[in-house]
N, C-alpha and C positions, 0 to 999 in steps of 0.2 A: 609480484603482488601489485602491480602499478596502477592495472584496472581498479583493482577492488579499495585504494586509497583511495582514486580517484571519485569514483560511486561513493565512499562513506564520508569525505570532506563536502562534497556537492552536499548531499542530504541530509547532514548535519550541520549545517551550515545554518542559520535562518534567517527568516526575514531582517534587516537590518531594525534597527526599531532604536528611538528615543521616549522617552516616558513623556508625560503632562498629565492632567488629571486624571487617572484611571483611564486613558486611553494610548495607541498606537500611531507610532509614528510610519510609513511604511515608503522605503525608498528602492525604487527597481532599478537592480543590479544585473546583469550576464555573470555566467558561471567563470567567467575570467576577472570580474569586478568592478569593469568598466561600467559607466553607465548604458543603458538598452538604448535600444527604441522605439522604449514606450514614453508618450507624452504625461506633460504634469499633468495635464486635467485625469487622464485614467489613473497616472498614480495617486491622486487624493482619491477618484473613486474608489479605485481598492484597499485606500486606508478607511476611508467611510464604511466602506463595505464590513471588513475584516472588525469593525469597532461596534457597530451594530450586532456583527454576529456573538461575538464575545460577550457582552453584554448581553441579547436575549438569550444565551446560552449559560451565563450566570444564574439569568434568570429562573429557567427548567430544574437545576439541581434540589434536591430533597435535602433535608435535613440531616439526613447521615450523611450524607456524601456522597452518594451514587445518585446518576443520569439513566433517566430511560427504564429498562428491563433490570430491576437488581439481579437479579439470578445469571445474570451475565458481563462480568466487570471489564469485558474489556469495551462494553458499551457507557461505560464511567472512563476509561482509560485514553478513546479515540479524543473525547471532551477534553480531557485534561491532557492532551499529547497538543492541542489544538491552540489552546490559553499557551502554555507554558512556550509555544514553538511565537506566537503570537505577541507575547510580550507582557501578559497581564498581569496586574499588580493590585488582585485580590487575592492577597496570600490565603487567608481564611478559606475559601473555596477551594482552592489549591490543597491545604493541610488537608479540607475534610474529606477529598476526590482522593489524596492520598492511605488516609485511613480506614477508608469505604475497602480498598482494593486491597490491602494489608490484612485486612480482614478475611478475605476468601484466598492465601495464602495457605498451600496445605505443606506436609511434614518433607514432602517429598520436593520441596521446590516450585510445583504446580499450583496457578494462580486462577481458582473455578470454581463455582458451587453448580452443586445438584440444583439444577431447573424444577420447578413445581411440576410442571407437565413434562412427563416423559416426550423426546424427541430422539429422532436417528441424529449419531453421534454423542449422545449423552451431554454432558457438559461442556464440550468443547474445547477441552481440556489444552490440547494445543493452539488453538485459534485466542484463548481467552489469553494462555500464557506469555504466547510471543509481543499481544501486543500491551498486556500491561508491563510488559520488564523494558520495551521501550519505555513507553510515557514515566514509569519511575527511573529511569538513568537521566531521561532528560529535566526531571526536576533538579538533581543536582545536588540533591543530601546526602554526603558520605556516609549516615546512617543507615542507607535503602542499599549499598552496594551489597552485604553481605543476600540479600533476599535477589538482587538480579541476580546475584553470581548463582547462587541456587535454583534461578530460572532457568538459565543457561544450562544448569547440568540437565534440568526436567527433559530441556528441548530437544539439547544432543540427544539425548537415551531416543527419543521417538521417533526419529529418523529409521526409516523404515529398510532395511539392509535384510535381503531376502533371496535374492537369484532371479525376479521377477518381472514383473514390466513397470512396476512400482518403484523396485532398488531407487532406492539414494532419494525418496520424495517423504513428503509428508504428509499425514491426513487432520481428522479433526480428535479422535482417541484414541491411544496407541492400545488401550486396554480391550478393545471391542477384538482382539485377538484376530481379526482375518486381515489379509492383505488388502491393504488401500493408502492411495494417496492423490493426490487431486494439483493441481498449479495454484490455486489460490490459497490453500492451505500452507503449500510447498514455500509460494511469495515471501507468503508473512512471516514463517520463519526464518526464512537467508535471509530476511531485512531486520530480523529482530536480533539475528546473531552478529551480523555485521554491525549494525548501530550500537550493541552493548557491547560491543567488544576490548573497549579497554579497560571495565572492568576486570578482566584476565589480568592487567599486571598487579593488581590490588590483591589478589588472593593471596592468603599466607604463605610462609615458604613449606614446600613437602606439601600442597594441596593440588589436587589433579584438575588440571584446567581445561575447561570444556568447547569444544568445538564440533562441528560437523563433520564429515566427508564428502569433499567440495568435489572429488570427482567425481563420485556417486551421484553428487547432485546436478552438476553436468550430465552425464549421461540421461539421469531422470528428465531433465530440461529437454536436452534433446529428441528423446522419446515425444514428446508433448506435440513435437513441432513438427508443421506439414514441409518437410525437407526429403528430396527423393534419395540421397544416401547415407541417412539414419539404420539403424538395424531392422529397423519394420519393415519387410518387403510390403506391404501394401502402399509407404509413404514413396512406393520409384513411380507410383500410379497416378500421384495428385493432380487433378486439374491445375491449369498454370496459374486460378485466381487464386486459389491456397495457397500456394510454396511463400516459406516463411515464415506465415501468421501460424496461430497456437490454436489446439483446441482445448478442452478443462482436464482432461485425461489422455492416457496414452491411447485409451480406447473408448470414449467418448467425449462430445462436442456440446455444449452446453446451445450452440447454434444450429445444431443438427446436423445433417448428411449433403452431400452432393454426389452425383454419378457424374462418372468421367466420360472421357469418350470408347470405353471399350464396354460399358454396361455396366462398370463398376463403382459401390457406393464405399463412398470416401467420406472423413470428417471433414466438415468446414471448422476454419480460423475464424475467430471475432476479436474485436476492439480490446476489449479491457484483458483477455488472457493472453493478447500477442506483446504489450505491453509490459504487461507482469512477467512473463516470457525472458522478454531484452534486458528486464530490468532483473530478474535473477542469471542470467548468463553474464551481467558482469558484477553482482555478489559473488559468483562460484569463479571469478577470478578468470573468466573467457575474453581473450582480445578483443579488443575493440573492431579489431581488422577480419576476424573471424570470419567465416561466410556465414555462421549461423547467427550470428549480429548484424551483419551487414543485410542479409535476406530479413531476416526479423524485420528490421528498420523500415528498408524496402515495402516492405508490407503495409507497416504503417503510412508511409507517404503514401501511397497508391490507393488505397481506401482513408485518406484522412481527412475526418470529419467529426465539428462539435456538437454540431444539432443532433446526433445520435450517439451511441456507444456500437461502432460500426457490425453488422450482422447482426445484433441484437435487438435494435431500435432502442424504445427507452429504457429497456431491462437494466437495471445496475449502472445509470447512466452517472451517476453521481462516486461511484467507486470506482470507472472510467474514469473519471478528470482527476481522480488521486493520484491511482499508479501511473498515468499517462503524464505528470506532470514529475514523479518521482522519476521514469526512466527519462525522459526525456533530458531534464534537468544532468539525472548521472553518463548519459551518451554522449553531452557536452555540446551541444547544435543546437543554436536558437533558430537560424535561419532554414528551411524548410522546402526542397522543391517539388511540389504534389502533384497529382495526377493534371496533365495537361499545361505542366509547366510553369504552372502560378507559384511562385514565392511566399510564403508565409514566414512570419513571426511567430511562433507556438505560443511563446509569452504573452506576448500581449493578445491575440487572439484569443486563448485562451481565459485570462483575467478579463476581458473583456465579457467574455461568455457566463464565466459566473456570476459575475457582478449585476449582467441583466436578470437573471433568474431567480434573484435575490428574491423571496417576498418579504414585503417590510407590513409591520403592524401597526392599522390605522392611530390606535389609543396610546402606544409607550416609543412608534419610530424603530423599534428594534428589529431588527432583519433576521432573519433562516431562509433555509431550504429544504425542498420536500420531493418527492418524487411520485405524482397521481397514479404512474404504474405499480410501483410497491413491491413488485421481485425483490427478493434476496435484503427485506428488512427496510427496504430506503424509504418506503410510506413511513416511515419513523422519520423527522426530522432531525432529533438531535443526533441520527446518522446521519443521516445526509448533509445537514450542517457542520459537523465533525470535519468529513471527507472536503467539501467546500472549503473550508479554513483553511486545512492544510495544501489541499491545492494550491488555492491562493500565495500559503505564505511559501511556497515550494516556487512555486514560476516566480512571483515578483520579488525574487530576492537577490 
């Protein structure tokens, strides 16, 4: 279990922070504790930054207590995973982001409501759940454990265990009854089952405690990945620029196709699911030394770049710098040797790249993020600003 201590102390870990007025203190740390190197002047910008965002993101919450889309709490959940990781110390917005998502709370553990507009995967039933039983354990009210633990059992159950290409993944409704499961769906639940996982010793005595089947989801994981001796005979065929990186499914690629050199079309790997990738092969407890970690990685240096979410261009470029900032962070290597030999700092490179993209509001100063492409929700800013915070307080911590 050495891996998976390792990943869940990295990401649980936060921003270091001191309070002062309603705002953050933010001091950049290495995953060993030493101080980085990154300089003061960036770390005030990232505290400026991270205090700004917090604040205009105070500012969007409703009255009840939900952010964004209500009919979707874990777009209330990302907000309040963001504050609470952040350091903030408006509890009242905190309570009512808590009550908001308590609220779509069903009998069964599942934390979702029915969307006004009918859409594929219906409520999202798993995507909504994994990631409000995060953002409620990391508030930290003995009150909320009994409602994660019951998340945790929703999650387990939907792991998808079948004989198929799917076995051992997740999708977005376990109810939609046909076989599916996807990597970004798959992500967020090894990250939501790893990160609430000590609620397990809190369950009462003679109560059945809930986990996944971590080698299920190995296999599933490996399935995903452009590796030539995985069980997929099509993966012995990969162009040499794929090997390693991920596609969104075992059988397709959210970046599309490539033809090898025998005539044959192959998934390409992209940025933000080779990422999510690395960072669920060491949730499912995979060595670090692994070839399928080690190749993953690889992938990443050799295509690594922040001005896009690599094969994608700006699609999902803002849910790239999350999980790019969570695996990386849980691999444990600040220092970086990329294509053509240049060294990089991920940290600070990275903090530095949010920080610019910040937009700040002429009238109140307060800063967000937005994304003009809009794929996969991010023309929303209170997502995209969500994912940015946590980036943020993930690398500079």
């Amino acid at each position: 279990m050495k891996a998976v201590k390792f990943a869940v102390l990295g990401l649980m870990a936060s921003v270091l922070v001191s309070l002062g007025q309603g705002s953050t203190s933010v001091v950049l740390h290495t995953t060993q504790g030493a101080p980085g190197p990154v300089s003061l002047s960036l770390s005030n910008e990232a505290k400026a930054a991270i205090d700004r965002g917090i604040t205009w993101l105070l500012a969007q919450q409703d009255k009840d207590g939900h952010w964004s889309n209500a009919d979707f709490p874990a777009l209330t959940a990302l907000p309040l995973w963001a504050l609470v990781k952040g350091g903030c110390t408006n509890t009242a917005a905190v309570d009512k982001a808590v009550q908001y998502i308590l609220s779509c709370v069903h009998s069964d553990g599942s934390i979702w409501r029915e969307p006004q507009v009918a859409q594929k995967g219906g409520g999202l039933a798993n995507y909504n759940t994994a990631i409000c039983m995060v953002a409620l354990n990391l508030v930290g009210d003995p009150k909320l454990v009994p409602v994660v633990q019951k998340a945790r059992s929703f999650v387990a159950a939907t792991q998808h265990i079948g004989g198929d290409v799917y076995n051992g993944g997740m999708g977005y409704d376990p109810k939609t009854g046909k076989p599916y499961a996807d990597l970004s769906n798959s992500y967020i639940a090894y990250e939501a089952m790893r990160l609430t996982q000590n609620v397990e010793d809190l369950r009462k005595s003679g109560d059945k405690k809930a986990d996944l089947d971590w080698k299920a989801a190995q296999d599933f994981i490996s399935r995903v990945q452009n590796m030539p001796n995985t069980n997929d005979p099509q993966r012995a065929t990969i162009p040499a620029s794929e090997k390693g990186g991920f596609a969104y499914k075992p059988d397709s690629s959210q970046a599309g196709t490539i033809t090898n050199e025998q005539g044959e079309v192959r998934l390409r790997s992209y940025g933000s699911m080779t990422y999510a990738g690395l960072l669920s092969f060491i949730y499912a407890d995979v060595n670090k030394e692994d070839p399928r970690v080690q190749c993953a990685f690889d992938w990443a240096t050799r295509n690594w770049s922040l001005k896009e979410n690599p094969g994608m261009g700006a699609d999902g470029l803002y849910y790239f710098y999350n999980v790019l900032s969570k695996a990386l962070s849980a691999f444990g290597q600040n220092q970086l040797a990329v294509k053509g030999g240049e060294q990089v700092n991920w940290r600070s490179d990275l903090v530095k790249q949010i920080v610019t993209l910040q937009k700040i509001e002429p009238k109140t100063g307060n800063g967000y993020w937005v994304n003009d492409a809009g794929r996969w929700w991010e023309a929303d800013p209170v997502l995209a600003t969500s994912y940015s915070l946590i980036a943020l307080e993930v690398a500079g911590k």
